[in-house]
N, C-alpha and C positions, 0 to 999 in steps of 0.2 A: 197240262197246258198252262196253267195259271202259273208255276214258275219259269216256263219261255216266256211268257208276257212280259213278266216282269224283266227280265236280260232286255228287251228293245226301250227300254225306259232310259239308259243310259246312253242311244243312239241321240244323242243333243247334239266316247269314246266310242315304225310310228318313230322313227329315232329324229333326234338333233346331236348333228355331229362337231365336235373341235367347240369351242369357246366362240359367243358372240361379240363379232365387230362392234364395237362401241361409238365409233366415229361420224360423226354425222356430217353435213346437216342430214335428217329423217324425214319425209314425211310427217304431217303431222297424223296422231294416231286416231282421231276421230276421223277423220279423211278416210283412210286405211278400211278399218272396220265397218264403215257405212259401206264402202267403194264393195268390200268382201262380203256385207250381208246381201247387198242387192245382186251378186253374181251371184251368189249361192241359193237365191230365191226359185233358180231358173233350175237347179240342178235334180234330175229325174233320179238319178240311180249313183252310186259311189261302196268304194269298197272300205270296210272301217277297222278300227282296229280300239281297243280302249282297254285299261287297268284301272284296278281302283285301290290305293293302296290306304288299309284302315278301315274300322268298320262303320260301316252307316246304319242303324236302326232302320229294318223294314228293308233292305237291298243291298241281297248278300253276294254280289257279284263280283268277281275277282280280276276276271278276264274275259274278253270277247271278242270274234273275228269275225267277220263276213260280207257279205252283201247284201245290200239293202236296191230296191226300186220302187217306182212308185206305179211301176208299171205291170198289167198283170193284177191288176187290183190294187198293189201294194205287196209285195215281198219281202220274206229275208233270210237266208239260210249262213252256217258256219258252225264255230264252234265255241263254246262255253265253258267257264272253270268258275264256280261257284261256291261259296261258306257250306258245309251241311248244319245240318238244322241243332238247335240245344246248343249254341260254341263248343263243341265237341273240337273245334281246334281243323278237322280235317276237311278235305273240300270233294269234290267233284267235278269230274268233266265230262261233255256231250256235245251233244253235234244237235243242231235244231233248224226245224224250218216251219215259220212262219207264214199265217196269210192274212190281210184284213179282213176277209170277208169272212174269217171262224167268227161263231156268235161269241166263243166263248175267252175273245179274247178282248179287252176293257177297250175301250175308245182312246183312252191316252195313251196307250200303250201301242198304238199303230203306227205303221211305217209313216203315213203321210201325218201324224200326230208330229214328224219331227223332221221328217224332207219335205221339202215347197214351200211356196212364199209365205205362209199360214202354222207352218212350223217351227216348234223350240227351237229347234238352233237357229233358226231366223231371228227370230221374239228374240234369243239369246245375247244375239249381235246384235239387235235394235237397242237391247236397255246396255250394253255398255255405257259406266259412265266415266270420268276422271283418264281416259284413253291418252295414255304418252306411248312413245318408241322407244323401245329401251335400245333396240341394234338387230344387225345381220346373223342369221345364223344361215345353215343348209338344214332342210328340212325332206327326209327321203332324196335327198340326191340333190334336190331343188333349192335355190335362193331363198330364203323370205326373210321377211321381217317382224319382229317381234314387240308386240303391244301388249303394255299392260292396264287394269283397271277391273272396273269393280260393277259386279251387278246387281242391284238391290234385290232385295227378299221376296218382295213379289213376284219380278219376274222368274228367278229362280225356281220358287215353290211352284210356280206354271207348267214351267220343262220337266221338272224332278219333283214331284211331290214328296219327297222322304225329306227334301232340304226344304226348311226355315228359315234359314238364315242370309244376308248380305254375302255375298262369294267377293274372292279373289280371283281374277282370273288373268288369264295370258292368252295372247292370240295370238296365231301366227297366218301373215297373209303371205301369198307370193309375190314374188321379184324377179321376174323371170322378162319381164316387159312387154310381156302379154297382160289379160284384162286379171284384176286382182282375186283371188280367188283364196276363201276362208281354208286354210291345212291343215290344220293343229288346233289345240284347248289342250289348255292346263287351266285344272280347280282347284279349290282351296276353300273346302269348308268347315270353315270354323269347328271347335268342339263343343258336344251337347255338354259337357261336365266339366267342372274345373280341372279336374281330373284327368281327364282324356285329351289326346292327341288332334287333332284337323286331321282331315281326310281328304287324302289328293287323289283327284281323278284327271286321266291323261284319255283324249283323246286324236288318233289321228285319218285325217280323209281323204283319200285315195283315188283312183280313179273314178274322176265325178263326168260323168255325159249326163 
């Protein structure tokens, strides 16, 4: 149990297709992002999808699909491709279902620890800071728009306790002309060493009721 827990930690993570429209005028991108956190405050249940490409100390997770709700106590079931343990190099994959109401599963680590008004990837959208538009892409099929900027370290380490550090991050809202609604995240966490790489995490959200 204690490594499914740890897979809904990155529920804060799906394509974009052709090169984005550059052309503006945009939106402005704190506009955007707020407009995306407050609909996304309301959303019960959504399907996710997320990578993580590079390693993160403490969250060995690769890949990850499935469904999450808030309903039913809090749920989540799918499938998982995870580091195995000692960098032996190889990984793992499983299928896992989660419940909030296991004892044995951390508090931050709950479905509703990262859907609803009170959850990371809310917190996530709220601390964006330095928010511009960079352009248009399609996002699963759909419009949106794409915003970049930067999250400080606190609220980071809130959502993802294994990160420390100030993110990069990328947002994608819809464009559809309906109410805005949060689609996408791209991360960008710095590296622990001089030595080492940033670690990118993609995540994408799907059907949200």
């Amino acid at each position: 149990m204690p490594r499914l827990a740890l897979l809904l930690a990155l529920l804060l993570t799906a394509g974009c297709t052709g090169s984005p429209d550059t052309r503006g005028p945009f939106p402005a991108g704190a506009d955007l992002v707020g407009k995306a956190a407050t609909s996304f405050a309301s959303v019960r249940s959504v399907h996710f999808a997320a990578g993580v490409n590079g390693v993160l100390p403490g969250f060995p997770l690769r890949q990850i699909e499935g469904d999450a709700t808030l309903g039913d106590g809090g749920t989540a079931t799918g499938m998982a491709d995870v580091q195995d343990d000692h960098n032996s190099g190889g990984h793992t994959k499983f299928p896992f279902t989660v419940h909030d109401g296991q004892d044995s599963l951390p508090e931050a680590y709950r479905v509703k620890a990262f859907l609803g008004p009170a959850g990371g990837l809310k917190r996530l959208l709220d601390g964006v800071t330095d928010a511009e538009t960079e352009g248009r892409e399609n996002v699963d099929g759909a419009p949106a728009l794409r915003v970049a900027g930067r999250v400080p370290a606190a609220v980071a380490h809130s959502v993802l306790a294994a990160v420390d550090a100030e993110l990069n991050v990328k947002v994608w809202v819809s464009d559809d002309g309906g109410p805005r609604r949060f689609v996408r995240l791209w991360v960008q966490v710095p590296p622990a060493g001089d030595h080492l790489s940033p670690v990118m995490i993609e995540l994408s959200l799907t059907e949200q009721a």
